[in-house]
C-alpha positions in Angstrom: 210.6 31.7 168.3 212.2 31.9 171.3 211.7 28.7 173.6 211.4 29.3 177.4 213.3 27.1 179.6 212.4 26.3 183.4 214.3 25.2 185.8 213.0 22.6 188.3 212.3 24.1 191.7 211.1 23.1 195.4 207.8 24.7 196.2 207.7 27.2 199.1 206.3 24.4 201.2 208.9 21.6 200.4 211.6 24.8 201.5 209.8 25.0 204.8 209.5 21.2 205.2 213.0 20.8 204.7 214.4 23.9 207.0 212.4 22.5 210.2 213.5 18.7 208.8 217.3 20.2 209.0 216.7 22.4 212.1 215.4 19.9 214.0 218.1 17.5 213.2 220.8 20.3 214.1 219.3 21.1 217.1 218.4 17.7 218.5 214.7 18.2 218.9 212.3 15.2 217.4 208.8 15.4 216.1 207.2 14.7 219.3 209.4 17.5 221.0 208.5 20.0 218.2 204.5 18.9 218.7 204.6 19.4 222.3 206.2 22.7 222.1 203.8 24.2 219.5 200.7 22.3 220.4 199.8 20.0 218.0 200.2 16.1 218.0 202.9 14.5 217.0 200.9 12.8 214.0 200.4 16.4 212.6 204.0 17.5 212.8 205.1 14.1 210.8 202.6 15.0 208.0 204.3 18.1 207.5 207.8 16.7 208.5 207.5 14.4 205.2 205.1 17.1 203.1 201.7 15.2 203.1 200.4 18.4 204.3 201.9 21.6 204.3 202.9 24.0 207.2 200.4 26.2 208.8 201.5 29.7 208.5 200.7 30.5 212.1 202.5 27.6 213.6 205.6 29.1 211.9 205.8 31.9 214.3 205.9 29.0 217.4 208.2 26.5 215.3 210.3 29.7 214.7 210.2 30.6 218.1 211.2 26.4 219.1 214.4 27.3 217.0 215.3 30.3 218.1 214.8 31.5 214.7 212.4 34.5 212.7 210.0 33.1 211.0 211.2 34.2 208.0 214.4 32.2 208.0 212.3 28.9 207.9 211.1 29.8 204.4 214.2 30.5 202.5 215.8 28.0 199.8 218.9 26.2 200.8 221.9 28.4 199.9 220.2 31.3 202.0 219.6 29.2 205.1 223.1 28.6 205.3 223.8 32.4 205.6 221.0 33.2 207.9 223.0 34.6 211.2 221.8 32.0 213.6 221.4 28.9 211.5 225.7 29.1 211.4 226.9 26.9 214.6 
């Protein structure tokens, strides 16, 4: 019998939490200035920061927006955030 083996993997919202944990840092902008921009209190944004909850899909879009980002660039592992074209500098 063949035995499957797993690898150990992030979840989708541990990927998220750590692109707008890195973003932020790259980009100067602290959990207080992220909350203000998208409209939600800083308490909220720290949850998420540290994944006690997860991301709301539809303050992606305005976190996204914050970064100068798509969306879709917040939810990609690691090694393909480093490739996405405006995450370079």
């Amino acid at each position: 019998m063949v035995e499957a083996q797993y690898e150990a993997r992030e979840s989708f919202s541990d990927i998220v939490a750590a692109n707008i944990r890195a973003l932020a840092g790259r980009l100067g902008i602290s959990q207080k200035e992220l909350a203000l921009s998208i409209g939600i209190n800083q308490g909220s944004v720290s949850n998420r920061w540290t994944g006690k909850r997860q991301w709301q899909l539809e303050d992606l879009d305005k976190v996204a927006a914050v970064f100068g980002v798509q969306p879709w660039e917040l939810t990609q592992p690691p090694a393909d955030m480093r490739n996405a074209r405006r995450l370079a500098s």
